[in-house]
C-alpha positions as CSV (number, residue, x, y, z in Angstrom):
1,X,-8.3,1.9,14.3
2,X,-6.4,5.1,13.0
3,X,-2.6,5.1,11.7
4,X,-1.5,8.3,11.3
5,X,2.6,9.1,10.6
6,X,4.4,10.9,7.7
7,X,4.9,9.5,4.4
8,X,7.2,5.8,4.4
9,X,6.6,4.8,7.8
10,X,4.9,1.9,7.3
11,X,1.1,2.5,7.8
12,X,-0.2,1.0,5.4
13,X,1.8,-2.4,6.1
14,X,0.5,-2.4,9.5
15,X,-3.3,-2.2,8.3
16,X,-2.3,-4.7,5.9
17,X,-1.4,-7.1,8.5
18,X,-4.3,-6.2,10.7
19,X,-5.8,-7.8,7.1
20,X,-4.1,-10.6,6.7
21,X,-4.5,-11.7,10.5
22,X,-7.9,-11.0,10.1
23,X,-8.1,-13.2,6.9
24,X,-6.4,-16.0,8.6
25,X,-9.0,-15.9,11.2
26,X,-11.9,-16.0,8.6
27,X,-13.4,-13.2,8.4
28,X,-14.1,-10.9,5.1
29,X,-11.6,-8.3,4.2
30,X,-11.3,-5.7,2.1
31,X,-8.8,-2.9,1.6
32,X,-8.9,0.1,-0.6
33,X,-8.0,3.2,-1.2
34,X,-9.8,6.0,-0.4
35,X,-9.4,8.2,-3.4
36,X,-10.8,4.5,-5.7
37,X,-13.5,3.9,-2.7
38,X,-14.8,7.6,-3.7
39,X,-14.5,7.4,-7.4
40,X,-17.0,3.9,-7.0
41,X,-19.4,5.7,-5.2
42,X,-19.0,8.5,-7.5
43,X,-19.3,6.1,-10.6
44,X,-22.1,3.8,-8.7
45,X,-24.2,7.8,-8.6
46,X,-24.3,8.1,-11.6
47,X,-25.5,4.5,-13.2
48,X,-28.2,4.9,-10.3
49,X,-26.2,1.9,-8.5
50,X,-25.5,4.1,-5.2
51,X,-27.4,1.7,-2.6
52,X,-26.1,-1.3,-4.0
53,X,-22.4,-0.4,-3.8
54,X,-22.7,1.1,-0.8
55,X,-23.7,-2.1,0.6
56,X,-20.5,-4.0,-0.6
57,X,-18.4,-1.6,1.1
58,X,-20.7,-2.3,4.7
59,X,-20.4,-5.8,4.2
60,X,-16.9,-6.8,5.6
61,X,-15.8,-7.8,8.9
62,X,-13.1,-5.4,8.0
63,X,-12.6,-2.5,5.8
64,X,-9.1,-0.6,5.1
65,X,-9.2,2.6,4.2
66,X,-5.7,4.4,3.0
67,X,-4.6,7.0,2.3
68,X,-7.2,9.2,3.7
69,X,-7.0,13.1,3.8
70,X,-4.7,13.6,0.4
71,X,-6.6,15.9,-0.9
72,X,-9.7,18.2,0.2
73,X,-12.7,15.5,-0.3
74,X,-16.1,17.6,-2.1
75,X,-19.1,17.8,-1.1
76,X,-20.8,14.9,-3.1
77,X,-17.6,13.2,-1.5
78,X,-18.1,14.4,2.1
79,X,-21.6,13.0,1.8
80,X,-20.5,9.3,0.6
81,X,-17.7,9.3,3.3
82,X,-19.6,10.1,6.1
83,X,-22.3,7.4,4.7
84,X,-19.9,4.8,4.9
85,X,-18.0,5.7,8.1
86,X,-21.3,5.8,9.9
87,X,-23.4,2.9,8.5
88,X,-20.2,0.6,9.5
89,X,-20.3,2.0,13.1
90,X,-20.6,-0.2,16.0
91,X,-21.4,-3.1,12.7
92,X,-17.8,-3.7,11.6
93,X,-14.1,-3.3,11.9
94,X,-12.9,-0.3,9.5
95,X,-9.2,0.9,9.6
96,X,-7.8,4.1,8.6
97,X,-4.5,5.4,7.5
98,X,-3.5,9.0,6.6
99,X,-0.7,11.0,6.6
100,X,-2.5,14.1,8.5
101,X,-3.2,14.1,12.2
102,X,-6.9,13.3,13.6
103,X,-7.5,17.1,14.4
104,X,-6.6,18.0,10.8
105,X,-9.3,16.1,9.5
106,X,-12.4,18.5,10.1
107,X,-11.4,20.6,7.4
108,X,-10.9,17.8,4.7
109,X,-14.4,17.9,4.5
110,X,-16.8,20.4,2.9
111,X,-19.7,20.6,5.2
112,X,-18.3,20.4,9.0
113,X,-21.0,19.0,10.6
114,X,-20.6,16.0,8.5
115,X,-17.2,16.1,9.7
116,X,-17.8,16.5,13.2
117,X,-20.6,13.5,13.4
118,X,-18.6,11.1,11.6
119,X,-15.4,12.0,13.9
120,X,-17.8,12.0,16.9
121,X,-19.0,8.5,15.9
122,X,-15.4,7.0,14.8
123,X,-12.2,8.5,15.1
124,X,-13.2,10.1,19.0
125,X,-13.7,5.8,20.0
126,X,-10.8,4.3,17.8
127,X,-7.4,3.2,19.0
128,X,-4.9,5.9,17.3
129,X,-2.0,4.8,16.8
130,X,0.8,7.6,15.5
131,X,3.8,6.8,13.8
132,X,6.9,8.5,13.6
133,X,10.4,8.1,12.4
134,X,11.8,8.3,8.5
135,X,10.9,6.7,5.3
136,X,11.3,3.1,5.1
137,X,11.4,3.5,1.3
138,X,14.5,5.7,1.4
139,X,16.2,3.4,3.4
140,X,15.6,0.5,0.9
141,X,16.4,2.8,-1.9
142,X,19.6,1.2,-3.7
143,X,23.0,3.3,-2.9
144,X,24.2,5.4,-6.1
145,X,27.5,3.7,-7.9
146,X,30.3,5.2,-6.3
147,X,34.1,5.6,-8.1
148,X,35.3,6.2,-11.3
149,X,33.1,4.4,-14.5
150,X,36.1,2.1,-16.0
151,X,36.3,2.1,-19.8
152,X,35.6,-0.9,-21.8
153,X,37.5,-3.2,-23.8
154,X,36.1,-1.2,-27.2
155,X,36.6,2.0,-25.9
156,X,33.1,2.6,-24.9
157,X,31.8,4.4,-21.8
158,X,32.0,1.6,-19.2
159,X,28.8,0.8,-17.0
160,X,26.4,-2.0,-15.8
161,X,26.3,-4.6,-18.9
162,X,23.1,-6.4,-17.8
163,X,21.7,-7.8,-14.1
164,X,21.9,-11.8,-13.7
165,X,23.9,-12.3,-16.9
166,X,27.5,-11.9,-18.0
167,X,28.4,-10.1,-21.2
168,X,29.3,-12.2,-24.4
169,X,31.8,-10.6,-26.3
170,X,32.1,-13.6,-28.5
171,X,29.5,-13.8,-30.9
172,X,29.2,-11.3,-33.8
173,X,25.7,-9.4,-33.8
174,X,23.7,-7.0,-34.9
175,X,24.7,-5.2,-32.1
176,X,28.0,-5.0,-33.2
177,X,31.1,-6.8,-33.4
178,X,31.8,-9.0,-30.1
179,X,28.6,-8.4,-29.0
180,X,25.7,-11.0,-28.7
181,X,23.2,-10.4,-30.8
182,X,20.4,-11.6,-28.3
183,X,21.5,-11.5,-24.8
184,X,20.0,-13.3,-22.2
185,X,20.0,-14.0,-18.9
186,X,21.4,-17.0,-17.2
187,X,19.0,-20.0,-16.2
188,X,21.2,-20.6,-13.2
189,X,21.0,-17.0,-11.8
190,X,17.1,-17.1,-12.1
191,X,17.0,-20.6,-10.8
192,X,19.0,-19.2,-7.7
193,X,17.4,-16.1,-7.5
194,X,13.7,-18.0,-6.8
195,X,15.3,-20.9,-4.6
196,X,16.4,-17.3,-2.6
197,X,13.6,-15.3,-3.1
198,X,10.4,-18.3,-1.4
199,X,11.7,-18.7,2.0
200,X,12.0,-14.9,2.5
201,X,8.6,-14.6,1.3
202,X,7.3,-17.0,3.9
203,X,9.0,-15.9,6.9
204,X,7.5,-12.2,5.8
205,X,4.3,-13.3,6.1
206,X,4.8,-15.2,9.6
207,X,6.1,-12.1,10.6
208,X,3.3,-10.0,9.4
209,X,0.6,-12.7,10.8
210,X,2.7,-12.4,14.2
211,X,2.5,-8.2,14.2
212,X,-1.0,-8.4,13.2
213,X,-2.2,-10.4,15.8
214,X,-1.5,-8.0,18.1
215,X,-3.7,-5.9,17.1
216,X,-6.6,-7.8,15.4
217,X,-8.3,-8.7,19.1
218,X,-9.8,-6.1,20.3
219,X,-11.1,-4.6,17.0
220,X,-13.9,-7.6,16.8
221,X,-14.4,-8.1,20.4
């Protein structure tokens, strides 16, 4: 399977579901990114450990490769791609994400017959699945202050004191008069902040285990 979409979209949360389904349903997982995937290959080379590692990354019911097509790969790096991509074929489950379109991808490698065979063998069979729309991070980036900064009571340049605690102003300090000379922050605000914080984390991961499974069937049938 092949998510492909512009930067923020959500790709790699999608093939981390397909992962975390997959997981649920016991098989072995494991999810990487390509740039590390070629730097062990590259470092496994050199301490004459190539076969071995290689077989760690053929092993897995599943394999998640993101972030593919960053940068042009080499050709040591073209050679270990293609190695993996086609000793997992018709084996195991591997997923891809990249932010470049399937047709760009024949000239991310050096050698194109490399690139041609391993397309011919994966990415011309795989569900492709393109994503569109704008960045999910930008829309959960927090909103700038907005209005005038108000001054404070010693004449300073106002501004945010400290998140989950209130400023004491009572205590001398080092920090200077009326001002605590260790501030913390409030037991109750963390207290509340985790009692908040577990039941969103479970219904995310319902959520992701429901997308997922959508998905996760036909990649191991």
């Amino acid at each position: 399977m092949i998510f492909c979409g512009p930067v923020g979209v959500g790709k790699s949360w999608f093939a981390e579901a397909l992962g975390y389904s997959a997981c649920r349903a016991g098989h072995r997982v494991r999810f990487i990114k390509v740039a590390k995937l070629l730097l062990a290959l590259r470092q496994a080379r050199a301490d004459h450990a190539f076969e071995r590692e290689l077989r760690t990354w053929l092993a897995p019911d599943l394999l998640i490769l993101d972030d593919f097509g960053l940068r042009k790969l080499t050709a040591q790096e073209s050679g270990d791609f293609y190695d993996v991509l086609v000793e997992r074929d018709r084996r195991a489950a591997t997923v891809i994400t990249s932010n470049r379109a399937v047709d760009e991808w024949v000239a991310l490698f050096d050698d194109p017959i490399l690139a041609n065979s391993a397309l011919d063998r994966f990415a011309h069979r795989a569900h492709q699945i393109v994503m569109e729309g704008p960045s999910l991070r930008a829309a959960r980036a927090p909103s700038p202050a907005r209005g005038p900064r108000r001054p404070s009571k010693d004449g300073a340049p106002g501004g945010i004191v400290g998140y989950g605690r209130a400023p004491d102003r009572g205590a001398p300090g080092r920090y200077g008069p009326g001002r605590s000379s260790a501030p913390h922050s409030h037991p109750a605000s963390r207290q509340k902040g985790l009692a908040h914080a577990a039941p969103d984390t479970v219904r995310s991961q319902d959520d992701t285990a429901g997308v997922a499974a959508c998905f996760w069937k036909p990649l191991v049938e």
